[in-house]
Steps between C-alpha positions, in 0.01 A plus 500: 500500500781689678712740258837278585307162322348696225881611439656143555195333315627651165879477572445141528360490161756671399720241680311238355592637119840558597534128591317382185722777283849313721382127425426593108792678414704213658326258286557705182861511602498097534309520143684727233844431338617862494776573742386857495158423556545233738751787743186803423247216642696409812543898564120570459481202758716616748345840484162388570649268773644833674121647403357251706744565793409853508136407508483261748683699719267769460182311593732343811515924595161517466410212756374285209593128353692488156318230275664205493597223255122405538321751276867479310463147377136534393602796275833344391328190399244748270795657349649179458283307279434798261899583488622112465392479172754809403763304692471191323476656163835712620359791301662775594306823372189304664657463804584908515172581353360338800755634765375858330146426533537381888701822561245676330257392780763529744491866436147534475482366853722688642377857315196364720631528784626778426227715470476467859607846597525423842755235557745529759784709268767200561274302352432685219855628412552074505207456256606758264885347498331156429249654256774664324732207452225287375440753229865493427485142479235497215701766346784248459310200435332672189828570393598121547217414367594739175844307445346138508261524266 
C-alpha cells in the first residue's frame, strides 16, 4: 500500500465518524426541548460538517476517494437504532451522555491518528484543530449535562 492510501484510508474513517457525529447531533437537535441545547447541537453539527469538508478535501489532494454515503448509511443506521430509543424517551441527560461517549471515541480516533508522526504537517495542524474542538465540545456538554440533571 502506497503512503498517500495509508494516509487517505484513515482520513476516511475519520470522515466516516465525522458524518455519523453530523447526522447524530442533528437528530438530538430534532429530539430535546431545550432551546439552548437544541442551538449547542446544531453548532456541534455544523462543525463536524466543515470537519468533513476539510477531510475530504484532503484525501481529494492526496489522489484518493472520500467515502461516500455508502459506508455512511451502514454506520448511521448502527448509531441509529441504539440512539432512537434516547430520542423517543426525549431524555435529555441520556441523550448528552451519549453525544459525550461518541465524542469520547471521536477523540480516541483521532489521538490515533495522531500518533502518526509523519503526516503531511497540513494535515496534522487540521487534525489537531479538529481534535481540539472535539475536546472542547465534551468540555461543554459535561457542563450541559451538569445543569440538566
Amino acid at each position: 500500500m502506497k503512503y498517500t492510501e495509508e494516509i487517505s484510508n484513515k482520513l476516511n474513517e475519520l470522515l466516516i465518524k465525522n458524518y455519523v457525529a453530523e447526522k447524530g447531533y442533528l437528530n438530538a437537535a430534532e429530539n430535546v426541548d431545550s432551546p439552548t441545547l437544541k442551538i449547542f447541537f446544531k453548532r456541534r453539527a455544523s462543525e463536524r460538517s466543515e470537519f468533513a469538508k476539510g477531510l475530504r478535501t484532503e484525501i481529494l489532494r492526496y489522489g484518493e476517494i472520500p467515502e461516500d454515503s455508502g459506508s455512511f448509511k451502514g454506520a448511521v443506521h448502527r448509531n441509529w437504532m441504539s440512539l432512537k430509543s434516547l430520542f423517543i424517551s426525549n431524555n435529555e441527560e441520556a441523550i448528552l451522555d451519549e453525544a459525550i461517549r461518541g465524542e469520547e471515541a471521536s477523540l480516541e480516533e483521532y489521538n490515533e491518528v495522531l500518533k502518526d508522526r509523519a503526516l503531511p504537517p497540513s494535515i496534522d495542524t487540521m487534525l489537531f484543530k479538529q481534535r481540539n474542538a472535539i475536546r472542547a465540545a465534551i468540555n461543554t456538554e459535561k457542563v450541559h449535562e451538569e445543569l440538566v440533571s
